[in-house]
Backbone as CSV, one residue per row, in Angstrom:
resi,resn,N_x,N_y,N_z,CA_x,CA_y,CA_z,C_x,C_y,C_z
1,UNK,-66.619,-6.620,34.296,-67.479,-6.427,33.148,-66.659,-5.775,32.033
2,UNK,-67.009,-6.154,30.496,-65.963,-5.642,29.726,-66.602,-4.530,29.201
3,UNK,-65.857,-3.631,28.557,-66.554,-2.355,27.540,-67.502,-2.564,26.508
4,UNK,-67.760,-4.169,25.809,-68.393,-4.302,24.861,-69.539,-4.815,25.885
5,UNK,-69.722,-5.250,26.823,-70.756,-5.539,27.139,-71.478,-4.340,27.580
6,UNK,-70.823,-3.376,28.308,-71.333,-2.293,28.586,-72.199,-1.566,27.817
7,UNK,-71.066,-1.491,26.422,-71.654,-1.235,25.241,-72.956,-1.191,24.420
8,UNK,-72.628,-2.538,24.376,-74.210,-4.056,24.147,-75.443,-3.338,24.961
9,UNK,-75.078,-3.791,26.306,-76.300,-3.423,27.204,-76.924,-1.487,26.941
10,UNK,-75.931,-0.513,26.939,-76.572,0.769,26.413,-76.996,0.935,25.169
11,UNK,-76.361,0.561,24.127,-77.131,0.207,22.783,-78.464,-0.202,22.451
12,UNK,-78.517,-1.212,23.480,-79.663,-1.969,23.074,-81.059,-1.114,24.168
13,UNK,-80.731,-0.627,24.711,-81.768,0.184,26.078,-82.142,1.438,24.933
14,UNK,-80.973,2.209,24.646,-81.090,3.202,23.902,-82.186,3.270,22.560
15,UNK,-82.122,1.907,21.774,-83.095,1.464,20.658,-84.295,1.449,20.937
16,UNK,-84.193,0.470,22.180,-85.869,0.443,22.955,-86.206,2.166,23.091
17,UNK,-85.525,2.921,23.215,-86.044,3.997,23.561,-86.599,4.908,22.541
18,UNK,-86.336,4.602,21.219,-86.314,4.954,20.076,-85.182,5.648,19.275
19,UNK,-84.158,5.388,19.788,-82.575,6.121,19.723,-82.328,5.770,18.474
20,UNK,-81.601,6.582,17.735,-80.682,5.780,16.040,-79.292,5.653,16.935
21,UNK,-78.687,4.184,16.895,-77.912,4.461,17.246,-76.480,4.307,16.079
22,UNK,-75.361,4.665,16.517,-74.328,4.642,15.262,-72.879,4.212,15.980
23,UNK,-72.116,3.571,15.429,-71.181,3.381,15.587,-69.731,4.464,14.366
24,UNK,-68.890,4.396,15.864,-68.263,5.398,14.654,-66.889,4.805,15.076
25,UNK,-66.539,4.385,14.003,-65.337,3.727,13.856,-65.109,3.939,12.463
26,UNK,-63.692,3.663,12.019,-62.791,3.392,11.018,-61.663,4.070,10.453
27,UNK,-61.551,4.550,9.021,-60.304,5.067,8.716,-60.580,6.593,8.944
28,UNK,-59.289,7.138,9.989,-59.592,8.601,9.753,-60.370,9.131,11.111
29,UNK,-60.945,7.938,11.978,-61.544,8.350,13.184,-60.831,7.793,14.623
30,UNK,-59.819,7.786,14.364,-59.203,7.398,15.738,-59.434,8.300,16.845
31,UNK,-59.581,7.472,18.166,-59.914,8.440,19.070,-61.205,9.125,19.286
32,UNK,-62.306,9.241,18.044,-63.213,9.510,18.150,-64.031,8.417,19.064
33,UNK,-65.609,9.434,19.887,-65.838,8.251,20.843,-66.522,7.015,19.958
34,UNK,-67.056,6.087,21.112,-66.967,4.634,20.426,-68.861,4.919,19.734
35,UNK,-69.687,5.498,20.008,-71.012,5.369,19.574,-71.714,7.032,19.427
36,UNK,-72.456,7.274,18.731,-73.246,8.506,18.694,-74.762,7.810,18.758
37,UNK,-75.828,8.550,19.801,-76.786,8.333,19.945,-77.358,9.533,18.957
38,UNK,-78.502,9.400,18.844,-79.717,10.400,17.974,-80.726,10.321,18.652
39,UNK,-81.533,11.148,18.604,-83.191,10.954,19.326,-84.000,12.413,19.555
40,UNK,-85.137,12.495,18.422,-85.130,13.987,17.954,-84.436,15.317,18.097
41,UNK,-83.349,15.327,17.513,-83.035,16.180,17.130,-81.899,16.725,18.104
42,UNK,-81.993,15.802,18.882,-80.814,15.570,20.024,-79.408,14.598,19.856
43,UNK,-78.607,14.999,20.093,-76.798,13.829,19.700,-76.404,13.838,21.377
44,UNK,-75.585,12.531,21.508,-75.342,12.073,22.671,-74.068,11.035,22.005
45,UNK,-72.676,11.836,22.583,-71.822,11.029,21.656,-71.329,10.137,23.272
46,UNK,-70.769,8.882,23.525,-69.942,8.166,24.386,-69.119,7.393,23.680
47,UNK,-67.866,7.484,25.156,-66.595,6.918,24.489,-66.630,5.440,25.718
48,UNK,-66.855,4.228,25.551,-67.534,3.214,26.563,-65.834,2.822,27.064
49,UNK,-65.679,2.586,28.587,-64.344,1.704,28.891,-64.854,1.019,29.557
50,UNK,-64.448,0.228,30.113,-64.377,-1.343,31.286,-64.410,-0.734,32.906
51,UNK,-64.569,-0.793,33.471,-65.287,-0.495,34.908,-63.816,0.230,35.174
52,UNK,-63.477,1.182,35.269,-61.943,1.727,36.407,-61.023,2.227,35.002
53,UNK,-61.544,2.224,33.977,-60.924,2.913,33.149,-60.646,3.950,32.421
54,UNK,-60.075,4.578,31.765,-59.620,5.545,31.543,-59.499,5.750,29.837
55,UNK,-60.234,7.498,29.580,-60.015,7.520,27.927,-58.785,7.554,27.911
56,UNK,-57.882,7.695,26.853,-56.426,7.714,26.244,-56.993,9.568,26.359
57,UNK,-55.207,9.876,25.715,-55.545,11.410,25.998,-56.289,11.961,24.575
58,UNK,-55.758,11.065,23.397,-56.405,11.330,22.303,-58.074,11.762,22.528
59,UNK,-58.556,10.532,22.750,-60.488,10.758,23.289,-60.636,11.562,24.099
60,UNK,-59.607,11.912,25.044,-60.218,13.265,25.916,-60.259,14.556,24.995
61,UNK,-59.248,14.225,24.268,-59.421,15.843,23.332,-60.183,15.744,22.480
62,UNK,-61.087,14.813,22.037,-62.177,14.388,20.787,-63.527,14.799,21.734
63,UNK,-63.625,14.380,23.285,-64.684,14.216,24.161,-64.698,16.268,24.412
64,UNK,-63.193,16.367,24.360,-63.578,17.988,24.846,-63.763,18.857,23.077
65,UNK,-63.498,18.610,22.181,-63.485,19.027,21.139,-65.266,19.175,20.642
66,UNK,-65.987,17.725,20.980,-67.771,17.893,20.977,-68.184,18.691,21.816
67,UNK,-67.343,18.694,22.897,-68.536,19.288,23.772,-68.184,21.101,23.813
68,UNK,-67.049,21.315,23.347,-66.570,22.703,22.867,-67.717,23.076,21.883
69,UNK,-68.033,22.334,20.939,-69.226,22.898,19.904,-70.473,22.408,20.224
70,UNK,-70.516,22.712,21.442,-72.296,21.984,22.227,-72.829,20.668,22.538
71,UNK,-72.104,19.851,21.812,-72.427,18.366,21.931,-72.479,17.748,23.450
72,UNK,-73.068,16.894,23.536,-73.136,15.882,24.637,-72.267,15.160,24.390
73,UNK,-70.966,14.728,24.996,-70.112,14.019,24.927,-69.108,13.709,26.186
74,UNK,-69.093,12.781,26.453,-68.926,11.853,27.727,-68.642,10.858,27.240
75,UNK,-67.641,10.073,28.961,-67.096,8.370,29.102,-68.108,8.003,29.827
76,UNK,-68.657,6.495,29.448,-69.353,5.827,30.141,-68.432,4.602,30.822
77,UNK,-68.479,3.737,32.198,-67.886,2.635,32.429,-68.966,2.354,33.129
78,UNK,-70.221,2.337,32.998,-71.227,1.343,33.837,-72.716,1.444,32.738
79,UNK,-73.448,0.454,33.299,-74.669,0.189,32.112,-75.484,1.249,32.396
80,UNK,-75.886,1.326,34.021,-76.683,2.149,35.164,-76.468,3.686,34.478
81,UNK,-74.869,3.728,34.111,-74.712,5.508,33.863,-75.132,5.527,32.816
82,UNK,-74.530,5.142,31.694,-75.106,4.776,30.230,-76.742,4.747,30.154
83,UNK,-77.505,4.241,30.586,-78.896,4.241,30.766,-79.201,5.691,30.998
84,UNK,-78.771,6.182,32.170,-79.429,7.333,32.700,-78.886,8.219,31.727
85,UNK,-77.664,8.334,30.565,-77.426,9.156,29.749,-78.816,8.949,29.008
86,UNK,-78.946,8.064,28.133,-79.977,8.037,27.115,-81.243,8.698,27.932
87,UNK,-81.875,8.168,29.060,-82.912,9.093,29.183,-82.647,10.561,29.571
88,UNK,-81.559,10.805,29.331,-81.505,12.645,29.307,-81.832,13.002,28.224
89,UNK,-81.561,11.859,26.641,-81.606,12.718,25.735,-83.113,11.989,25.302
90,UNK,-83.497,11.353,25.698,-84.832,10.588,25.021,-86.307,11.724,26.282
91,UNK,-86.148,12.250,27.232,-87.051,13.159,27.706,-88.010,14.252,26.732
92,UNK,-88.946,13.824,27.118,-89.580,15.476,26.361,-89.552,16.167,26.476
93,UNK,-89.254,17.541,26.045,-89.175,18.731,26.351,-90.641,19.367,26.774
94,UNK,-91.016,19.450,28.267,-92.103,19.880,28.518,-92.376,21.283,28.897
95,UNK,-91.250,22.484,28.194,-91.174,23.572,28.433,-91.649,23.923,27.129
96,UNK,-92.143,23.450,26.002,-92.172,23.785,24.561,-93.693,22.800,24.190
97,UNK,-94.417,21.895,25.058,-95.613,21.728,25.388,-97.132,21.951,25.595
């Protein structure tokens, strides 16, 4: 299975869920991960690879750099994990209820 399909398939689960989702690419963002999720007031950044793969060391220090300032930030290589990310951040908070 490739990374864009992986991709594809969490993207599109994530929307259904009511997610903004974003792509973050271009000049000036190398290494940054490949998508940022949204979903009140919640961020969920992933860096997507191909089943058995591996970030570069650049994205590990971008993946530890978010999550140094609180962020959710993680590698995904399966649809199954990717899924179960988004419903961590798409849950209601039923302590504030």
């Amino acid at each position: 299975m490739s990374e864009s399909t992986i991709d594809r398939a969490v993207c599109a689960y994530a929307k259904s869920k009511g997610c903004l989702v974003m792509k973050l690419a271009g000049p000036g963002q190398k290494g940054q991960p490949d998508r940022m999720f949204l979903h009140q007031g919640r961020v969920l950044f992933i860096e997507f690879k191909a089943p058995g793969k591996r970030p570069t060391a650049l994205q590990y220090r971008w993946l530890d750099r978010l999550a140094h300032h609180t962020f959710h930030a993680t590698c995904c290589d399966e649809i199954a994990a990717g899924k179960r990310l988004i419903d961590l951040i798409t849950q209601h908070e039923s302590s504030t209820q």
